[in-house]
DOFISE-406150 format. One line per 8 residues: for each residue y negated, x negated, z of C-alpha. Coordinates in Angstrom, 1 decimal. Layout:
BEGIN
Y:X:Z ~ ...
//
This chain:
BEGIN
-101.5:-96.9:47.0 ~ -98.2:-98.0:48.4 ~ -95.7:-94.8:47.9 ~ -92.4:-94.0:50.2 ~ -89.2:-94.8:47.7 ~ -87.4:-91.7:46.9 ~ -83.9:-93.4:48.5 ~ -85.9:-93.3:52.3
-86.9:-90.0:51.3 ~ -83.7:-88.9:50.9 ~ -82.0:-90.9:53.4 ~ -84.6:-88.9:56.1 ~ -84.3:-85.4:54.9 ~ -80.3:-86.2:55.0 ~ -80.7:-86.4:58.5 ~ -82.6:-83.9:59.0
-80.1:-81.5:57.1 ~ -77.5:-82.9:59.1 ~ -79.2:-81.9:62.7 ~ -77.5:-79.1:64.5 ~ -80.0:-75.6:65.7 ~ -83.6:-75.9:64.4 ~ -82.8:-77.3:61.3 ~ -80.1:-74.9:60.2
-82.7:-72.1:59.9 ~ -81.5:-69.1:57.8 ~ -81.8:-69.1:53.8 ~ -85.6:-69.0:53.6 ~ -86.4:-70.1:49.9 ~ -90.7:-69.8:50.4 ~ -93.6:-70.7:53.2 ~ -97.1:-70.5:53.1
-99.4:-72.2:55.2 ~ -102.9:-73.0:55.6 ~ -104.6:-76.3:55.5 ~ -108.3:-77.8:56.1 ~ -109.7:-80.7:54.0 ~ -112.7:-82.5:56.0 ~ -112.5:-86.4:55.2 ~ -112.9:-88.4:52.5
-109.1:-88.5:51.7 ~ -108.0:-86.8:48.5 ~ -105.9:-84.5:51.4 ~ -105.1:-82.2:49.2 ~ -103.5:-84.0:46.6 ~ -101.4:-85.8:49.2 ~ -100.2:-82.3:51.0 ~ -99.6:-81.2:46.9
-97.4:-83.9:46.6 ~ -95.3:-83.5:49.6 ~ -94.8:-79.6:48.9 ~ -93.1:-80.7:45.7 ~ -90.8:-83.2:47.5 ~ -89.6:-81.3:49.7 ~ -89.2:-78.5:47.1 ~ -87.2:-81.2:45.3
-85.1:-82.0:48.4 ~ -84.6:-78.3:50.2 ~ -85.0:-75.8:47.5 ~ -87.4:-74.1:49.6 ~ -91.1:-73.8:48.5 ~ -94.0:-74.2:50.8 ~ -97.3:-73.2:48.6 ~ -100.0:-74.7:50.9
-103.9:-72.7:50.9 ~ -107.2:-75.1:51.1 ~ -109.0:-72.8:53.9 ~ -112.2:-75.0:53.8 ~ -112.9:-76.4:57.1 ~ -110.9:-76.3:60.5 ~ -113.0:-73.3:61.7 ~ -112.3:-71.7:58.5
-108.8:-72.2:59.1 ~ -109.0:-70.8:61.8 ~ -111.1:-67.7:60.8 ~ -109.0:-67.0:57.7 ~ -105.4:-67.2:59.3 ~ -106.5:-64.5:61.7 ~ -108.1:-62.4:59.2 ~ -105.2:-62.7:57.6
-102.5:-62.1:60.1 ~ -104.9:-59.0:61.6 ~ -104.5:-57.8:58.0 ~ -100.4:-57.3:57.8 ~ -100.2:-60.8:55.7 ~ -101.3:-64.4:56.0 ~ -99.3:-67.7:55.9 ~ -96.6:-68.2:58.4
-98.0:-71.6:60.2 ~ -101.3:-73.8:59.3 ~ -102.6:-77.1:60.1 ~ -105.2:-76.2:62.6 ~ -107.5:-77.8:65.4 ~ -105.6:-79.2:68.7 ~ -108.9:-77.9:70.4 ~ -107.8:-74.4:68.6
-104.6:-74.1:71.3 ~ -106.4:-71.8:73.7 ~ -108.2:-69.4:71.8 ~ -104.8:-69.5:69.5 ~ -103.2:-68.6:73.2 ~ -105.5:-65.9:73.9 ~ -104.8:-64.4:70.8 ~ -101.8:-64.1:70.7
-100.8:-65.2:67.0 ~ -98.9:-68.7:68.1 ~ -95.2:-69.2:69.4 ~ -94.0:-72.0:71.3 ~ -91.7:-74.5:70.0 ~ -89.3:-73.7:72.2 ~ -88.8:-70.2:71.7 ~ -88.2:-71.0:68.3
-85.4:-73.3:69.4 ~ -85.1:-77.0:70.3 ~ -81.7:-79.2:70.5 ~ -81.4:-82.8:71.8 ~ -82.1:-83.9:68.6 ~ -85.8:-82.0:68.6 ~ -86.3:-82.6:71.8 ~ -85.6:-86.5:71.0
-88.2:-86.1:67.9 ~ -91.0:-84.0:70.2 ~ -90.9:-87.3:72.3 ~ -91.1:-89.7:69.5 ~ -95.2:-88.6:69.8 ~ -97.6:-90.9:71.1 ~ -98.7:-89.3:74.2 ~ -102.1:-89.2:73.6
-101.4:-86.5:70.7 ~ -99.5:-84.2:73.5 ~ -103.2:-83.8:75.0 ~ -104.0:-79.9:74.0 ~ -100.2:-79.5:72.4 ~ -98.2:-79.7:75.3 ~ -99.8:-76.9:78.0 ~ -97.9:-74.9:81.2
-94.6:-76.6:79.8 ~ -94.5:-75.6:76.7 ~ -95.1:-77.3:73.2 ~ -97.4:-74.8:70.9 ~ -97.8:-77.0:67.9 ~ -96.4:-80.2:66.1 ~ -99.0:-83.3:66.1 ~ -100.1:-84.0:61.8
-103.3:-84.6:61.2 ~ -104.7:-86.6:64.1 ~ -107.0:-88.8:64.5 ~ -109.7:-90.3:67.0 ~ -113.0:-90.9:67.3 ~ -114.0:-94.8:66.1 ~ -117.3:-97.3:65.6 ~ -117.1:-98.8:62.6
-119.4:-101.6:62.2 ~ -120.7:-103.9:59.3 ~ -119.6:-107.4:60.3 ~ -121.7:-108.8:57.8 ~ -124.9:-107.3:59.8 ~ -123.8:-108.2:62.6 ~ -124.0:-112.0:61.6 ~ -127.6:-111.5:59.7
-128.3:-109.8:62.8 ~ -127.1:-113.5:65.3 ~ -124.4:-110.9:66.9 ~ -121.1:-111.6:67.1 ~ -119.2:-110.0:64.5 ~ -116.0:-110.2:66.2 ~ -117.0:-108.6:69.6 ~ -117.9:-105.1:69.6
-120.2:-104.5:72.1 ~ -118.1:-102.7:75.4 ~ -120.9:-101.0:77.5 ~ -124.1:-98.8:76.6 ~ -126.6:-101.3:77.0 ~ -125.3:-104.0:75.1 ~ -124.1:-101.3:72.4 ~ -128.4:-100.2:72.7
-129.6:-103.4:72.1 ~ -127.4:-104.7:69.7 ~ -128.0:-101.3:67.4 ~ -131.7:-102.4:68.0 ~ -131.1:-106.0:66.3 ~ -129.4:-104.1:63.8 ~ -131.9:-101.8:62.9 ~ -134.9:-103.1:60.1
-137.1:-100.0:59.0 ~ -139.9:-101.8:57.6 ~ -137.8:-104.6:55.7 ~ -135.6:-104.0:52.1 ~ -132.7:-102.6:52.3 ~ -134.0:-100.1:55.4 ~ -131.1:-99.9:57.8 ~ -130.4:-98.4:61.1
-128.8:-99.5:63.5 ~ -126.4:-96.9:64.4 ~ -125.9:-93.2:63.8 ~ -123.2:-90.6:65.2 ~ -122.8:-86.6:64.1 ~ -124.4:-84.1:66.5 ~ -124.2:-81.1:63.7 ~ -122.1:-78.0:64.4
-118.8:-78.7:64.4 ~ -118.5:-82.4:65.1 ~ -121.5:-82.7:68.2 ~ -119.3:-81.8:70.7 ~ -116.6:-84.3:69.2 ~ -118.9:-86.8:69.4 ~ -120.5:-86.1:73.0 ~ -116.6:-86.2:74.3
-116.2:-89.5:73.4 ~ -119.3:-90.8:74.7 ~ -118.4:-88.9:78.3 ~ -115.3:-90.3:78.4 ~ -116.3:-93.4:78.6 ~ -118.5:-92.0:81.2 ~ -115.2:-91.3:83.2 ~ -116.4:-87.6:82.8
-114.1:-85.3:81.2 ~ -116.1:-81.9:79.6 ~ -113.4:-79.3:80.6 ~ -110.2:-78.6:83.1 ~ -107.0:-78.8:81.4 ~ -106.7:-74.8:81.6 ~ -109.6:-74.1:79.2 ~ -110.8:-72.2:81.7
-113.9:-74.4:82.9 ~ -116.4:-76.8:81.6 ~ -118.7:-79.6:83.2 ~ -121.8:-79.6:81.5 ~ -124.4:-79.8:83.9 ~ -122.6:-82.4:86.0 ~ -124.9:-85.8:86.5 ~ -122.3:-88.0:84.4
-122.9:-85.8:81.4 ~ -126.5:-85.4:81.7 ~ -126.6:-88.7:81.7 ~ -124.2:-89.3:79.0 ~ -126.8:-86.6:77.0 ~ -129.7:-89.4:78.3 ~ -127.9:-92.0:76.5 ~ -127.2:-90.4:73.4
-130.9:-89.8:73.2 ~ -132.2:-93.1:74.0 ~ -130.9:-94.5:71.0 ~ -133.7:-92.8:69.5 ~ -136.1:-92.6:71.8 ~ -135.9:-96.0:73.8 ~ -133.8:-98.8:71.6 ~ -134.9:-97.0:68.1
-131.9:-97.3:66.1 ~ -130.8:-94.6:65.3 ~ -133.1:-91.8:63.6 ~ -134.6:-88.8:65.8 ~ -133.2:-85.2:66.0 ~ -129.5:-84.2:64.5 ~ -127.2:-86.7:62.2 ~ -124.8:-85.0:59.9
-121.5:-85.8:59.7 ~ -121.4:-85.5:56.0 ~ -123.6:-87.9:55.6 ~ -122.3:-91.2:58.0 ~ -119.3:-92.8:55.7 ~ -121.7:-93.1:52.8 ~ -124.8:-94.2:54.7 ~ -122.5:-97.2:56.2
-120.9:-98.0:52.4 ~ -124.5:-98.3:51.2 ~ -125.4:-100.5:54.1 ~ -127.9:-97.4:55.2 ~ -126.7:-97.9:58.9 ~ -124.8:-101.1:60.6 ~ -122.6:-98.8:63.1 ~ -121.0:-95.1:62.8
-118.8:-93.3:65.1 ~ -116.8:-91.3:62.9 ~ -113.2:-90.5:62.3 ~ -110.1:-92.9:62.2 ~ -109.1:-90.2:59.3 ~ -112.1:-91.9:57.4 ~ -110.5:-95.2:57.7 ~ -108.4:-95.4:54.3
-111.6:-94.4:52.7 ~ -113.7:-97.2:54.4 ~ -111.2:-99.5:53.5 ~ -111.1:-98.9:49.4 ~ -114.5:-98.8:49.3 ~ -116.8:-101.0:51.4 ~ -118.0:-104.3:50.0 ~ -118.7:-105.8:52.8
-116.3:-107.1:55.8 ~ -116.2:-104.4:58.7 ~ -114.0:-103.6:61.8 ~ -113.2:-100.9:64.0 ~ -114.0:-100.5:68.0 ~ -114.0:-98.2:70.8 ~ -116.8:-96.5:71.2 ~ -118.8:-98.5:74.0
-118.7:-97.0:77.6 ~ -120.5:-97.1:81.1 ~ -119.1:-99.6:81.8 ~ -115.1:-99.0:80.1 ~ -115.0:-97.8:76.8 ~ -112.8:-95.2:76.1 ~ -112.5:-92.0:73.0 ~ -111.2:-88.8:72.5
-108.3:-87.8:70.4 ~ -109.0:-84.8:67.9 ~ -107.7:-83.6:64.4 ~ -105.4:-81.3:63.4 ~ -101.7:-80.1:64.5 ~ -99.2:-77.4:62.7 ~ -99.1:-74.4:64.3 ~ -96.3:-71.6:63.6
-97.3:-67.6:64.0 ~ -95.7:-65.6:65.9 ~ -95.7:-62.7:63.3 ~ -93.2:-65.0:61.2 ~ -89.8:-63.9:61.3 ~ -87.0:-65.8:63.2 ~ -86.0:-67.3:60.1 ~ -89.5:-67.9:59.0
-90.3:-70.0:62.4 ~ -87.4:-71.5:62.4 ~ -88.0:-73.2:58.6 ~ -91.8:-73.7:59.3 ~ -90.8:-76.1:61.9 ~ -88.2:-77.8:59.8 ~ -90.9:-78.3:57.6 ~ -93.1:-79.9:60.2
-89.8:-82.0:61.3 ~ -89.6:-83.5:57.6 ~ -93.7:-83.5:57.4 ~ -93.5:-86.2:60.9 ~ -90.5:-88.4:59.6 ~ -91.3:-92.1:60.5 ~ -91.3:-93.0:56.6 ~ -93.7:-90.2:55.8
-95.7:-90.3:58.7 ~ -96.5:-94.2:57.9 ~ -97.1:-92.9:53.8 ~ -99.7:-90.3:55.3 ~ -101.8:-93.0:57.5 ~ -101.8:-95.4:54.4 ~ -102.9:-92.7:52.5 ~ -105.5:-91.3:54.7
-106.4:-93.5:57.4 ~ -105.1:-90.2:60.1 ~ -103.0:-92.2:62.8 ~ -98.9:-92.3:62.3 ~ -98.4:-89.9:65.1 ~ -94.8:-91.6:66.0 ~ -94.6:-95.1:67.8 ~ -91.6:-95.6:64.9
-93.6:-95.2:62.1 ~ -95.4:-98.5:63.0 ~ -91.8:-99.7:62.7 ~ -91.4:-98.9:59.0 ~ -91.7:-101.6:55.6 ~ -94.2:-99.8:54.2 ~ -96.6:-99.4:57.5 ~ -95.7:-103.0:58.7
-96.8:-104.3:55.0 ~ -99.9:-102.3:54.9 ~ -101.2:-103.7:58.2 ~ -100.5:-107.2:57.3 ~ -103.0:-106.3:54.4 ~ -105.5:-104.3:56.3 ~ -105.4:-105.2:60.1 ~ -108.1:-102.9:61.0
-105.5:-100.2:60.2 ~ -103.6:-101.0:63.5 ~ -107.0:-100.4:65.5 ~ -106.9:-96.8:66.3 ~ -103.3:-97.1:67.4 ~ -104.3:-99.7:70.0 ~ -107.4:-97.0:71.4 ~ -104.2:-94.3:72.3
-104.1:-95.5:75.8 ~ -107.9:-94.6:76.6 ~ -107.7:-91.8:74.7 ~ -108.5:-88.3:76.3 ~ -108.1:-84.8:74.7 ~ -111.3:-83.3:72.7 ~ -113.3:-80.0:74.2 ~ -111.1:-77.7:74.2
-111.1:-73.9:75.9 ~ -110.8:-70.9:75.8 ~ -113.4:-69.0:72.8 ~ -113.6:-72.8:71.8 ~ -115.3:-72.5:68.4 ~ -117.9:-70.3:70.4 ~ -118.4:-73.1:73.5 ~ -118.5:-75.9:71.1
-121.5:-74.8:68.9 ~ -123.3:-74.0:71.5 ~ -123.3:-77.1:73.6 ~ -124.0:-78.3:70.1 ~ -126.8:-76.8:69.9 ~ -128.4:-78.0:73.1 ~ -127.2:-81.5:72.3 ~ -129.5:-81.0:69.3
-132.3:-79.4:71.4 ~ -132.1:-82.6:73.2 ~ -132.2:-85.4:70.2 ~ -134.8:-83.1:68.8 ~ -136.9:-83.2:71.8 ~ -137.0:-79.8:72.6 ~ -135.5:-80.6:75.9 ~ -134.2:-82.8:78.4
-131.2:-83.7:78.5 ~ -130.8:-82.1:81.9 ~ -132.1:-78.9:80.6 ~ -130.0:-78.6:77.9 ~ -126.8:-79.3:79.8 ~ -127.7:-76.5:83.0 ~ -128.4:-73.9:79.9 ~ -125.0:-75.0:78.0
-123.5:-74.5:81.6 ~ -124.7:-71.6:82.3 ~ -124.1:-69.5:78.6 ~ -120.3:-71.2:79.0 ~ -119.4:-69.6:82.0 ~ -120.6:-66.5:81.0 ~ -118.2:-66.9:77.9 ~ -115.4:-67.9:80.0
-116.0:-65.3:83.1 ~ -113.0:-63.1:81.9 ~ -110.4:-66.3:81.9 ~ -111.1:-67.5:85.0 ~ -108.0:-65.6:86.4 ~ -105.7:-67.2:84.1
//
């Protein structure tokens, strides 16, 4: 894989030395954070490597902890910090922000201290990554690990198939039939057409994408309320499940997340909505031609933005904050940023990383690397409120009632409405 030359490094961390305020933090020689490994990326590795660069570079050691996934994260830095110890920032979910809020354990960037040179960096981001980090003025986290929801699809199928393998299908219909072309269950190889996660955790991230390009968002930018029983998402719900039940291309009742990338390598399924963090991945190992689209709308398509962003703790000293953040400052460099989509197929989360050798070089190579960049502009903010992990699994789980065909989709969403507002009855005043 391509690698960032040790003279850019240098050059970048020279600058960084050289900013004024947030940079100069006080003598702090050791950080630990957190960090969740959920795509097919050899993450940790990577995140290894870049603790003993900058250790190289600073002096300072950061000794990072594989927590599992996000909502183990999540559960252990709390445990942790509730305890008297724990790490003093993590990679966590963007979603996370509000129950992070309610909890107290996060600190704004800005009371940690931001010149014109931070401020200039904080709006390097592409905006789409500011959904669920920037909230009531304030900036509670630095965008890292993000990503966005994508189809890939088997071009080589699509041609067997007499589709056009250079046009994605743009609305649910066309996206319905042509996963039913697609799909051969009684033939050798057995294939389906398409298939997209509904299991804990991902569901929700999933549905999002698909209501969004339903023009219907699922929550208010507060956290404070969701719109599940509203007719756009019941019908986005109807949808989902007539890929199944009407066009019969995708199997019945819940698809695992864990299992997509593979299933579309072995040529098991033609189309999977999955992560742009998968992409690197795809890319190394398919052996067959594939592209990346939006996910197909009714009628625009559109997608959600998601992965993870570093947060810093509020129990961390001044000091502490202070070199957390330079940390994340060095970890978002345009040079490293472009080494860290290359790497892992996440999306450079600076428009100026796009500008770099190694970036520019790598989508010359791989065009479909450039794809999820160009869905940023249609790109809303993933389900996110307050009590998150808690509102997510369980409109999950009557988004799997539904595939299942245990309920309509219309009952499933009025019972996800109604055991959400119950949930979020004591934030409505916020």
């Amino acid at each position: 894989m391509p690698e960032i030359r040790r003279r850019t490094l240098i050059g970048s961390t020279a600058a960084l030395l050289a900013a004024p305020a947030i940079v100069r933090a006080a003598e702090v020689k050791e950080l630990s954070f957190f960090y969740p490994v959920t795509v097919s990326a050899p993450m940790a590795t990577i995140i290894e490597g870049y603790c003993r660069q900058y250790a190289k570079e600073t002096g300072v050691t950061v000794k990072a902890a594989y927590a599992g996934t996000y909502p183990d994260a999540l559960s252990k830095a709390v445990t942790a910090i509730r305890g008297g110890g724990g790490p003093q920032f993590s990679v966590m979910l963007t979603s996370d922000i509000h129950t992070l809020q309610a909890l107290d354990l996060i600190v704004p960037l800005e009371e940690i201290g931001l010149d014109k040179a931070a401020e200039t960096w904080l709006a390097s981001f592409w905006p789409a990554f500011m959904f669920n980090t920037r909230i009531g003025g304030k900036t509670w986290s630095v965008p890292f690990q993000r990503s966005t929801e994508i189809m890939l699809y088997n071009k080589a199928a699509f041609t067997k198939a007499g589709l056009d393998p250079e046009r994605y299908p743009t609305d649910w219909k066309a996206q319905g039939e042509a996963a039913r072309k697609l799909t051969n269950r009684k033939g050798s190889p057995q294939t389906w057409g398409i298939q997209m996660a509904a299991d804990i955790t991902s569901g929700h991230w999933t549905f999002g994408a698909l209501t969004a390009g339903n023009n219907q968002p699922l929550m208010n930018n507060a956290g404070t309320k969701v719109f599940f029983d509203v007719p756009k998402t019941i019908e986005t719900l109807d949808y989902w499940v007539s890929l199944s039940k009407t066009y019969q291309a995708t199997p019945s009742g819940v698809t695992y997340w864990s299992t997509l990338v593979n299933n579309f390598l072995r040529g098991e399924t033609a189309i999977i909505m999955t992560s742009s963090g998968n992409l690197a991945y795809v890319t190394q190992n398919a052996k067959f031609p594939f592209d990346a689209a939006l996910p197909a709308g009714n009628p625009t398509p559109r997608t959600v933005v998601g992965g993870g962003n570093v947060y810093i703790f509020k129990h961390a000293s001044k000091p502490e904050q202070q070199a957390a953040l330079r940390f994340a400052q060095w970890l978002t460099t345009p040079e490293r940023a472009a080494d860290w989509s290359i790497r892992t197929g996440y999306i450079a989360v600076t428009k100026t990383a796009f500008d770099t050798p190694a970036m520019k070089a790598y989508i010359a190579k791989h065009p479909v690397a450039a794809r999820p960049k160009s869905f940023l502009p249609v790109a809303w903010g993933e389900l996110s409120t307050y009590q998150d992990a808690r509102i997510q699994t369980l409109i999950e789980n009557h988004i799997d009632a539904a595939l299942a065909g245990k309920a309509t989709p219309e009952a499933a969403m009025q019972a996800a409405q109604k055991e959400a507002e119950a949930i979020l009855r004591p934030y409505q005043h916020l």
